[in-house]
C-alpha positions as a Python dict, from the first residue, in 0.01 Angstrom:
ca = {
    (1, 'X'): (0, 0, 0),
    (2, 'X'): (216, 283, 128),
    (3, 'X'): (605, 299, 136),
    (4, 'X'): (679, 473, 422),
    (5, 'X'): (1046, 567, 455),
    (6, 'X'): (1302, 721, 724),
    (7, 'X'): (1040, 687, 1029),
    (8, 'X'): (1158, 949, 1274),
    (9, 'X'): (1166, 881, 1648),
    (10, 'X'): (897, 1099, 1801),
    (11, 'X'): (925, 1148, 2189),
    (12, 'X'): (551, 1186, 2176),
    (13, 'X'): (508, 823, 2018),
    (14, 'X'): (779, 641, 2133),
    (15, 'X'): (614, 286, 1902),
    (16, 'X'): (537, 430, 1608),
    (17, 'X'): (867, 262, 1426),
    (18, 'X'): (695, -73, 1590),
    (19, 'X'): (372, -1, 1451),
    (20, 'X'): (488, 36, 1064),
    (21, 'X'): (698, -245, 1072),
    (22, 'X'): (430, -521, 914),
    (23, 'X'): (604, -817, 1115),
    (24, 'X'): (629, -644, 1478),
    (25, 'X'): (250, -586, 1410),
    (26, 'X'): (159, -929, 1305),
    (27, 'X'): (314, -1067, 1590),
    (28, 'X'): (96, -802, 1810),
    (29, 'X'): (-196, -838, 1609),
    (30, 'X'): (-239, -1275, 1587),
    (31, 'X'): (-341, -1328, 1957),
    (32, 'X'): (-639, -1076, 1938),
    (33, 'X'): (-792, -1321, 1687),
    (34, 'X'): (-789, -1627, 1866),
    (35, 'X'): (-629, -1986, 1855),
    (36, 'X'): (-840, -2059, 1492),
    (37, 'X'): (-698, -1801, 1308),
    (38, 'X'): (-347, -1757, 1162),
    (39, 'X'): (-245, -1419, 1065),
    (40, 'X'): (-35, -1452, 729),
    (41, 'X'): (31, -1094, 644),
    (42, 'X'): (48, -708, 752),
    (43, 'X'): (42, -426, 551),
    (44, 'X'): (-4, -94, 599),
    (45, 'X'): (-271, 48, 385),
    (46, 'X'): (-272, 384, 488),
    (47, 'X'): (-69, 635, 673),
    (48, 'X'): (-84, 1002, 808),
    (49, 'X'): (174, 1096, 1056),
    (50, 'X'): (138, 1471, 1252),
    (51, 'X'): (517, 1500, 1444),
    (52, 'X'): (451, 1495, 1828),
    (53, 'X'): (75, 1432, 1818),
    (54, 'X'): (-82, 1145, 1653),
    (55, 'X'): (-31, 859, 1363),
    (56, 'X'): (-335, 748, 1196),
    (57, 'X'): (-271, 378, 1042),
    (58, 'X'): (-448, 109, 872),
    (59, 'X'): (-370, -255, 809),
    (60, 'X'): (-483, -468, 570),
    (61, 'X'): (-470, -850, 713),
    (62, 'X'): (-407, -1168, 507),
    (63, 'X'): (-608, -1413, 750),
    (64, 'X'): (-634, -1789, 715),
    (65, 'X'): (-928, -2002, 905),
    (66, 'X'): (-794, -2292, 1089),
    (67, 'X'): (-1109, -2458, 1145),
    (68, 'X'): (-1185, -2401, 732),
    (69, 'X'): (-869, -2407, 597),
    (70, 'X'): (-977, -2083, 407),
    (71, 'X'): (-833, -1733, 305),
    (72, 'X'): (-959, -1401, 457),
    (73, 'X'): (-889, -1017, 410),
    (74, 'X'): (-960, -765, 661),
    (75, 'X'): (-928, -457, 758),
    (76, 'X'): (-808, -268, 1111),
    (77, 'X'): (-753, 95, 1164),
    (78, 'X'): (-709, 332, 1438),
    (79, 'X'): (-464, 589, 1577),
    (80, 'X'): (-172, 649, 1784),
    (81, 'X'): (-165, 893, 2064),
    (82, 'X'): (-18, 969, 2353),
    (83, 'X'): (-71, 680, 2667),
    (84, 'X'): (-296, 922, 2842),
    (85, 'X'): (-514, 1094, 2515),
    (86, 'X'): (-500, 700, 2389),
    (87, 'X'): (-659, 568, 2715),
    (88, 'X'): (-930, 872, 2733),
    (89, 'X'): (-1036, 748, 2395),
    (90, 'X'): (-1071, 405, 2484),
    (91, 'X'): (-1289, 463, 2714),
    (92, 'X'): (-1498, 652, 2526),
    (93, 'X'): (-1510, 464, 2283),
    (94, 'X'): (-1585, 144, 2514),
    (95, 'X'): (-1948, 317, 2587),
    (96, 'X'): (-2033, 261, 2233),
    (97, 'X'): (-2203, -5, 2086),
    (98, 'X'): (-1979, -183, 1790),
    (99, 'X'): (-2101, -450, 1550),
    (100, 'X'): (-1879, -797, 1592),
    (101, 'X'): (-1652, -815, 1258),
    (102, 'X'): (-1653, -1205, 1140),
    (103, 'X'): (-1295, -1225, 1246),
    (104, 'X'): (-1095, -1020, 1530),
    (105, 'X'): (-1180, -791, 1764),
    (106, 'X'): (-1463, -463, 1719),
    (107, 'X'): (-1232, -237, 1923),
    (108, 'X'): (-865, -328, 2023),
    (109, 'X'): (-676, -129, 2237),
    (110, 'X'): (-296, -186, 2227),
    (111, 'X'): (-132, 13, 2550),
    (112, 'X'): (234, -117, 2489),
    (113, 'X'): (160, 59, 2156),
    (114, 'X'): (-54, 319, 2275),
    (115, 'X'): (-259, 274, 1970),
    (116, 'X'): (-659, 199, 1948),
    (117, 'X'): (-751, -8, 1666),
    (118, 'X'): (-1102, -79, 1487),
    (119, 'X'): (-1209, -396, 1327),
    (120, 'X'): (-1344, -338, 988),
    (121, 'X'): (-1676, -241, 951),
    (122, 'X'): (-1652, -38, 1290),
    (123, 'X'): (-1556, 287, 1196),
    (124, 'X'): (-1614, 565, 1468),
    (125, 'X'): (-1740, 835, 1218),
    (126, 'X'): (-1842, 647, 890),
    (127, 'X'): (-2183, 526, 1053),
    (128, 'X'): (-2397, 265, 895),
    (129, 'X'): (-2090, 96, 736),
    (130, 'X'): (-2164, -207, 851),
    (131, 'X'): (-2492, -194, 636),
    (132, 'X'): (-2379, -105, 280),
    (133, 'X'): (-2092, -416, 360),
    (134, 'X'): (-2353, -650, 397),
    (135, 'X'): (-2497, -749, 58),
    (136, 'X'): (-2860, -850, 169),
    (137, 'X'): (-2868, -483, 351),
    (138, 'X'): (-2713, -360, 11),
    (139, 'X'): (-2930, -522, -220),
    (140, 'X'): (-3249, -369, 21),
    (141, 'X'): (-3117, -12, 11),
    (142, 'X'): (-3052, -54, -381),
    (143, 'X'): (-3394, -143, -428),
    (144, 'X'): (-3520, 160, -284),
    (145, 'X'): (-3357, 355, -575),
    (146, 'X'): (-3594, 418, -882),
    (147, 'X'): (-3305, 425, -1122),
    (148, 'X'): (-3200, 104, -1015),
    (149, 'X'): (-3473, -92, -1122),
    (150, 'X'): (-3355, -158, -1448),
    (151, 'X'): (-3126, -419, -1318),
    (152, 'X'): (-3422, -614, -1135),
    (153, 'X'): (-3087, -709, -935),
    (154, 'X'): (-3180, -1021, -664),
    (155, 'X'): (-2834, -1095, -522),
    (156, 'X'): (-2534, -874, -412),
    (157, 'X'): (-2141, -916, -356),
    (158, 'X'): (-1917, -644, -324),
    (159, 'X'): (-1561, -591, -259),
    (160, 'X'): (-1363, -299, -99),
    (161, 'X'): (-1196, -53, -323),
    (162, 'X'): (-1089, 198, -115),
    (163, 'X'): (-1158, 290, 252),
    (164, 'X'): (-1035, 645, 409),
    (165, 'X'): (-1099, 552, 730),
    (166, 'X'): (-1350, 834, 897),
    (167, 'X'): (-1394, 1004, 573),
    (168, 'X'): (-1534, 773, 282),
    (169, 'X'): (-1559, 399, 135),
    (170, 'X'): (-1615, 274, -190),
    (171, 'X'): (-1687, -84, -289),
    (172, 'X'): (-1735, -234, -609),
    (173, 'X'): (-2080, -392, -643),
    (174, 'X'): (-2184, -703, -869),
    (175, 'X'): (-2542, -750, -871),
    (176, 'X'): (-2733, -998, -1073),
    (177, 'X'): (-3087, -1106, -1151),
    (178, 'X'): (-3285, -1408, -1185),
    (179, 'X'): (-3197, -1527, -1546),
    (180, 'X'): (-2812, -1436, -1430),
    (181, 'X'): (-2758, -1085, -1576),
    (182, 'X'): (-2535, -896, -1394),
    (183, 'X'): (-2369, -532, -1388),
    (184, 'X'): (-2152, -362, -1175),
    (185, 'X'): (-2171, -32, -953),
    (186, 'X'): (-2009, 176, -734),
    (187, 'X'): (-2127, 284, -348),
    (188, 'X'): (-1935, 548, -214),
    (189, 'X'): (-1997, 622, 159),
    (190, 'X'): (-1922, 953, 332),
    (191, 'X'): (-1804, 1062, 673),
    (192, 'X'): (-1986, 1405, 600),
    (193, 'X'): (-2317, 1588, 546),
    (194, 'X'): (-2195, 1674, 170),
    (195, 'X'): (-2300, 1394, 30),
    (196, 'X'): (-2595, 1488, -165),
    (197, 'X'): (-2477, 1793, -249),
    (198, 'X'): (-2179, 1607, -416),
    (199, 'X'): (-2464, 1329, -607),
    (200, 'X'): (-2678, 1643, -752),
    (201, 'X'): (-2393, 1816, -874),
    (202, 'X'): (-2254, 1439, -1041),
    (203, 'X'): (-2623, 1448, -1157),
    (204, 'X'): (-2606, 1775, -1345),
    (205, 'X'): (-2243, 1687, -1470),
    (206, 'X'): (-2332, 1373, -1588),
    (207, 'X'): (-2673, 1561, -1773),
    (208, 'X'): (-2422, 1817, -1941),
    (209, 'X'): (-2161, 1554, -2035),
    (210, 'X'): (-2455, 1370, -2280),
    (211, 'X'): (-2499, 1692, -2484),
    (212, 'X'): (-2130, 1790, -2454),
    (213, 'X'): (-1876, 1588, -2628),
    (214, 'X'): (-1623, 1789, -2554),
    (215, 'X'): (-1710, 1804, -2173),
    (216, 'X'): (-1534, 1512, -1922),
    (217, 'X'): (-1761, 1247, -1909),
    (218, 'X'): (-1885, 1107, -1594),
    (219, 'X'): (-2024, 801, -1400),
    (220, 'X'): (-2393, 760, -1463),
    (221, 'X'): (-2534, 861, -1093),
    (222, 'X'): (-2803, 640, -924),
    (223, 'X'): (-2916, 785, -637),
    (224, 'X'): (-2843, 867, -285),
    (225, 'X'): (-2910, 686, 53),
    (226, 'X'): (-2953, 953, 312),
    (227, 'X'): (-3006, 688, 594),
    (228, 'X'): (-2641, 561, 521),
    (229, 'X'): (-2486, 885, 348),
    (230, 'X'): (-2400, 647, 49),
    (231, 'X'): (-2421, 739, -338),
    (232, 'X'): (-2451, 485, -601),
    (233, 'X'): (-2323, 532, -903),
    (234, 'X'): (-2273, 309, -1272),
    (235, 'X'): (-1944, 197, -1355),
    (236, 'X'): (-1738, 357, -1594),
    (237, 'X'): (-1466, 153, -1788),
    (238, 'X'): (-1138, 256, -1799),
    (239, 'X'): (-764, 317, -1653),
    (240, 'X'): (-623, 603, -1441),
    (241, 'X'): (-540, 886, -1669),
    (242, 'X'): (-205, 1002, -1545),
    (243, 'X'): (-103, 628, -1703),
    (244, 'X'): (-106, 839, -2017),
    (245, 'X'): (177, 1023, -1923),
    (246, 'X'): (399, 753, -1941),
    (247, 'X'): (307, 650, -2308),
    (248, 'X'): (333, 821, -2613),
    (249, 'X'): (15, 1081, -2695),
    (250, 'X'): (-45, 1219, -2399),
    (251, 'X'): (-77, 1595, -2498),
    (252, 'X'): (-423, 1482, -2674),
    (253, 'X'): (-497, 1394, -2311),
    (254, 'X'): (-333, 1743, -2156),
    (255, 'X'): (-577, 1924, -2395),
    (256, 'X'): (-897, 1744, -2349),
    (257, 'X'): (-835, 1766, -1963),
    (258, 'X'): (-767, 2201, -2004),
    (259, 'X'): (-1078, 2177, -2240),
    (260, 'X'): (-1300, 1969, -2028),
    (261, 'X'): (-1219, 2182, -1693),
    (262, 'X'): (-1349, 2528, -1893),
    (263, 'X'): (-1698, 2329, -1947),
    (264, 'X'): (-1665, 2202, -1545),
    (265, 'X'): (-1677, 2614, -1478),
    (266, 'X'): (-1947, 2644, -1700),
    (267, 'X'): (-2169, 2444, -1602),
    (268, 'X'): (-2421, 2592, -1434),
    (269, 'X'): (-2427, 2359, -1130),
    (270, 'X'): (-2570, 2509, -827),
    (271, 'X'): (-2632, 2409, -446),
    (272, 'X'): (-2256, 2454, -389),
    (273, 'X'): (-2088, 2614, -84),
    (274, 'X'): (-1850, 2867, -110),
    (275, 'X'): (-1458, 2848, -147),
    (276, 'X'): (-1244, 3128, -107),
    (277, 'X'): (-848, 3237, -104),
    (278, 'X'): (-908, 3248, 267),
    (279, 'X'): (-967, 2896, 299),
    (280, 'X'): (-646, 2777, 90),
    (281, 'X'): (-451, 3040, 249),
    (282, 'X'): (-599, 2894, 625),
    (283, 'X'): (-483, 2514, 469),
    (284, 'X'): (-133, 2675, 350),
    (285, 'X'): (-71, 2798, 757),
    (286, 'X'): (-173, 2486, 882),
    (287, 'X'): (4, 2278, 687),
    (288, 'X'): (312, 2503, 738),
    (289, 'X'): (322, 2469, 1112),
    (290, 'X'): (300, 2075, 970),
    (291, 'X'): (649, 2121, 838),
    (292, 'X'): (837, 2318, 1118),
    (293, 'X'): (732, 2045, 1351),
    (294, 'X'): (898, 1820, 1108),
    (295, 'X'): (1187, 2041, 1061),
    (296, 'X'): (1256, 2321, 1285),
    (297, 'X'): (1504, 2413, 1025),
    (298, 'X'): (1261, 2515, 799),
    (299, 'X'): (1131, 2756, 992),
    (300, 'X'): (1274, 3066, 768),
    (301, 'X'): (1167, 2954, 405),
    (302, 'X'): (817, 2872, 556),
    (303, 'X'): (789, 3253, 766),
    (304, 'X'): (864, 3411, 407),
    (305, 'X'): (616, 3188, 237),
    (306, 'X'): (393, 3279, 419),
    (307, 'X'): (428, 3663, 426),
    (308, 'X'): (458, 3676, 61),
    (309, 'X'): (152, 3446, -21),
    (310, 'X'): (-91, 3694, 245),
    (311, 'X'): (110, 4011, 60),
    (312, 'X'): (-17, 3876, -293),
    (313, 'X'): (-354, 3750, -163),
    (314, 'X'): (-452, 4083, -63),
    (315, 'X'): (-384, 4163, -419),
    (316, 'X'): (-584, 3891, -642),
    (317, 'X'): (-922, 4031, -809),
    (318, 'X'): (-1250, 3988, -678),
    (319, 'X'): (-1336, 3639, -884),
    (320, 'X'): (-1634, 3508, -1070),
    (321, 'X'): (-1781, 3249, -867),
    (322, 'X'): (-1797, 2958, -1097),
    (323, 'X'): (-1867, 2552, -978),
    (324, 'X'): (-1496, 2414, -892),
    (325, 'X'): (-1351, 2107, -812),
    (326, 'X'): (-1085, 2239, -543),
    (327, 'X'): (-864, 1907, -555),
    (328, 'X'): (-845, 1925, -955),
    (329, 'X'): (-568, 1654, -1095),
    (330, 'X'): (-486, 1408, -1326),
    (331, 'X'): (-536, 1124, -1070),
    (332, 'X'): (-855, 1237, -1063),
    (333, 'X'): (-974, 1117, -1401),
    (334, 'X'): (-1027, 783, -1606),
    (335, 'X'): (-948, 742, -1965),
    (336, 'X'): (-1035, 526, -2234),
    (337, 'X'): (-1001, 535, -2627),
    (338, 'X'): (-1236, 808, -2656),
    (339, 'X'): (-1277, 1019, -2413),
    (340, 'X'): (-1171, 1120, -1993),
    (341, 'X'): (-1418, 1096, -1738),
    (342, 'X'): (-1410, 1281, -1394),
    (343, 'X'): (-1461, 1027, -1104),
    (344, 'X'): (-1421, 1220, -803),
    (345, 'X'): (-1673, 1484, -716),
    (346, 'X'): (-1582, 1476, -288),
    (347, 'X'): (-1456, 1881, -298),
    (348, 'X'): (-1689, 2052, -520),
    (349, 'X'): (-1743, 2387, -437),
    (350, 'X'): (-1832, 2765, -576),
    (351, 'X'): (-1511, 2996, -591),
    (352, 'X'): (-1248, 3109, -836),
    (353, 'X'): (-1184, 2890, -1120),
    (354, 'X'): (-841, 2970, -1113),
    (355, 'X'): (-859, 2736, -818),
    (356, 'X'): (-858, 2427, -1024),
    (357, 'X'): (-598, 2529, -1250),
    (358, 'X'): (-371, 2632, -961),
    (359, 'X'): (-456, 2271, -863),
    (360, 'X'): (-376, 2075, -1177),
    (361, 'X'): (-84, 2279, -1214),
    (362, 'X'): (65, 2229, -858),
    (363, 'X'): (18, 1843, -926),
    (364, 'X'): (226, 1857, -1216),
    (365, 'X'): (481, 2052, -1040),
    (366, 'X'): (488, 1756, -783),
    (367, 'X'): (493, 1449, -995),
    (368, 'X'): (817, 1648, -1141),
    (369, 'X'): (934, 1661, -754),
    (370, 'X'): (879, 1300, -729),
    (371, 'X'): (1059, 1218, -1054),
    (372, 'X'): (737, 1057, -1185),
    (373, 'X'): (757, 1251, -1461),
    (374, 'X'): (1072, 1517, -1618),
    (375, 'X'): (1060, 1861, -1522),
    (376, 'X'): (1037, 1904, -1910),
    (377, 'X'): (736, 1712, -1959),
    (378, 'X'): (589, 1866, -1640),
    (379, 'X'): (612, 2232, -1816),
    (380, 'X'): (542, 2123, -2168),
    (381, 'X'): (194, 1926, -2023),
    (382, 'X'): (120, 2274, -1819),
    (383, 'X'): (178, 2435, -2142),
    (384, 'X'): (-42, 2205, -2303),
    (385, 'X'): (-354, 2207, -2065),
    (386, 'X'): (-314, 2599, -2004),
    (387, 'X'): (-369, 2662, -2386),
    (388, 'X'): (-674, 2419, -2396),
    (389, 'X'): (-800, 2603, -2098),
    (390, 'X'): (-782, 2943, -2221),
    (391, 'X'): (-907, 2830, -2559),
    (392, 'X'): (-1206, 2747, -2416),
    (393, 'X'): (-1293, 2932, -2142),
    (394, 'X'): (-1550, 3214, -2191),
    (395, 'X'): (-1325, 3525, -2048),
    (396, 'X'): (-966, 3545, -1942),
    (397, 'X'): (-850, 3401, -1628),
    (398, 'X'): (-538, 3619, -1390),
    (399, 'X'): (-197, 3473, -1405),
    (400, 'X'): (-136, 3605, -1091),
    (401, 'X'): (-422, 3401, -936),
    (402, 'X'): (-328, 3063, -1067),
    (403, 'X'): (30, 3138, -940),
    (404, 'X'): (-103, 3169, -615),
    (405, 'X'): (-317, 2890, -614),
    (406, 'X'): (-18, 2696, -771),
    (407, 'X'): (215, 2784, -527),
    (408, 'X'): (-37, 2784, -192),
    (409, 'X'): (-147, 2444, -315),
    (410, 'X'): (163, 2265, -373),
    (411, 'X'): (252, 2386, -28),
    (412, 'X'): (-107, 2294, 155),
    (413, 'X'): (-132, 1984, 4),
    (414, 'X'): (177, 1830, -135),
    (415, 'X'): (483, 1912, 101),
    (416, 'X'): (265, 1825, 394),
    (417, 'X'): (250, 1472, 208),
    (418, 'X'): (592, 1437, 298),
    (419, 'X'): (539, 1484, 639),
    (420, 'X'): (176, 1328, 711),
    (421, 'X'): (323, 1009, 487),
    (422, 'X'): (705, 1010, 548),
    (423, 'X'): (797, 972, 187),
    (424, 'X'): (1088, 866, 67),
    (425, 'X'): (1369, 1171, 30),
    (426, 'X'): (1112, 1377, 181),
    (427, 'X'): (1300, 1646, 373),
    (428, 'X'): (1523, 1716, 35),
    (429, 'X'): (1125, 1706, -186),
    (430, 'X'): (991, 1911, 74),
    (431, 'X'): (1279, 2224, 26),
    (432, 'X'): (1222, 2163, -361),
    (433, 'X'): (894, 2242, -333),
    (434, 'X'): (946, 2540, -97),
    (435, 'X'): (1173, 2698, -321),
    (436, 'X'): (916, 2656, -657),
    (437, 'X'): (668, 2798, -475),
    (438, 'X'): (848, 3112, -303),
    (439, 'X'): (937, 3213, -731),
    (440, 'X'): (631, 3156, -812),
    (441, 'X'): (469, 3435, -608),
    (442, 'X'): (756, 3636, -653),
    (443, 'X'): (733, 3635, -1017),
    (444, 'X'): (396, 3597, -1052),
    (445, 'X'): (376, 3307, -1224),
    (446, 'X'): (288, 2944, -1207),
    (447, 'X'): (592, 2781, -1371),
    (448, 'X'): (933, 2833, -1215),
}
């Protein structure tokens, strides 16, 4: 769940302090699902907030049946507006045809609120949804997959792990055969035409991990469903890895993860579309004019961010085009006793490998922001993963390139967080950050 903090009021959406409070939005919400059905809790699962334009939100429902006396979760999500962009949508979105979720409405449009809402498995871009949530649909498309057979699997259930609403869903999948055998899998669904891209490349990866022990490991692939843009992968046992930075050892960790990126950029993988400076730098102004419409205050730090970061883009080398990651971090991985295991392949791409080191090192930066971890440990695990990295890595990579990578990404990705997700002590985080980054490309370098 999100813990959204010091919710501005926004002329432009005049209920969005309404529509995080989880009690004003119960009380909305429990009429829309009828006289047999109590609504027990509200939460807000996800959040992105864009000042004088649009919230996107989504609930997750505790529901109980009257008729049954039984317990229910389920999901709604949708997006604030404007009364006037809000009712255009609705009526757009009223020519469509939406499947009938088991409890609450398929499309709910909330004018007090100006807010239109979907009932979980409607989603208006992440088609065929409501297929990989049933488990007899599931268990059809699974059986379609040759490396699947193995589990002669006869009965499905599956669970939601996490749903991006309009971008991607993963579920957790427990499938069993006849004698009772039963092993768990992964679908993820995307909102894109990436998809197979992303399982070929997790193909290769997980191919090169087998013969590599010092490579990241990865979830045995199992196919892809073009019909429903859905992979299928094995499961892979283990916890988050940036748990490790709270316990004692975690420098093994640091080193295996600057190790394991070097093999990443050796890989070989192919297929890949291209990333370029241009396209962080094009994230870095958007996500800037994100900020000033937060803060007009910040409207000086963010013009000289900008001119600087263009001044020393024009300056980088022409890179290597290697296989990259472009959203490289710690939350990205899974450990165990033995080894760490990449689990998200959504933003692979072929550009400058000092891309993903920018983008581990910018994380760092920010969990040090957040006073997740000390500034200390930030720069010693930086130290750490950089040494691994260069260790291993077949030629030298610029310092001046990962310092702008560093800085453009803490900027394009993680101030904007405070904004799009109103985090706690934002406004002060958000300065923080500005300030790392603006020494960074002054100096050159990616620590500050």
């Amino acid at each position: 769940m999100v813990d959204i903090k010091d919710v501005p009021r926004d002329k432009a959406l005049e209920a969005l302090q309404m529509a995080v409070d989880p009690d004003t939005m119960r009380r909305y919400l429990e009429p829309h699902f009828g006289p047999q059905v109590q609504v027990k809790q509200v939460k807000v699962e996800r959040f992105q907030y864009k000042p004088g334009r649009s919230a996107r939100i989504s609930y997750a429902i505790k529901l109980r049946d009257l008729n049954t006396g039984t317990r229910h979760k389920h999901i709604l999500c949708g997006r604030m507006e404007s009364p006037a962009a809000i009712q255009a949508l609705h009526i757009k979105m009223r020519q469509r045809t939406w499947v009938t979720p088991r409890y609450g409405p398929a499309l709910l449009w909330l004018p007090d609120l100006s807010m239109l809402l979907w009932g979980f498995p409607n989603d208006p871009k992440l088609e065929g949804i409501e297929r990989i949530g049933d488990p007899k649909e599931f268990l059809a498309l699974l059986q379609t997959l040759p490396a699947a057979q193995r589990f002669a699997a006869t009965s499905s259930e599956g669970s939601v792990i996490k749903y991006v609403p309009g971008k991607r869903l993963v579920m957790k999948r427990i499938v069993r055969d006849d004698a009772g055998n039963q092993a768990v899998l992964y679908s993820k669904t995307f909102g894109h035409e990436r998809g197979e891209a992303i399982y070929q490349v997790m193909r290769h990866l997980f191919e090169c991990s087998t013969n590599e022990p010092e490579a990241l490991t990865t979830p045995e692939p199992l196919g892809w469903l073009a019909d429903v843009r859905t992979l299928v992968q094995c499961e892979l046992p283990g916890w988050s890895a940036v748990e490790t930075l709270q316990e004692g050892g975690w420098q093994r960790f640091m080193a295996e993860v600057g190790t394991g990126l070097a093999h990443i950029h050796q890989s070989g993988a192919t297929g890949l579309e291209d990333w370029t400076s241009r396209q962080e730098y094009d994230n870095l102004i958007n996500a800037s004019q994100l900020l000033v419409d937060h803060d007009p205050q910040l409207g000086d730090s963010v013009r000289d961010l900008q001119q600087l970061a263009a001044s020393r883009r024009s300056q980088l080398p022409e890179p290597q085009a290697v296989p990259i990651h472009t959203a490289f971090r710690f939350t990205q991985l899974l450990a165990d006793a033995n080894r760490l295991a990449l689990v998200d392949f959504d933003g692979f791409r072929q550009g400058d490998a000092a891309c993903d080191v920018g983008s581990f090192l910018a994380h760092l930066h920010y969990l040090a922001v957040k006073k997740e971890i000390s500034a200390e440990q930030s720069q010693e695990a930086a130290t750490v993963f950089l040494e691994a990295y260069r260790s291993t890595a077949p030629s030298p990579i610029d310092e001046a390139a990962v310092a702008w990578y560093t800085a453009v990404i803490l900027v394009a990705k993680h101030a904007q967080k405070m904004v799009k997700r109103l985090k706690e002590d934002g406004d002060q985080k958000i300065r923080t950050l500005l300030h790392y980054c603006l020494q960074m490309l002054q100096q050159g370098r990616s620590s500050y």
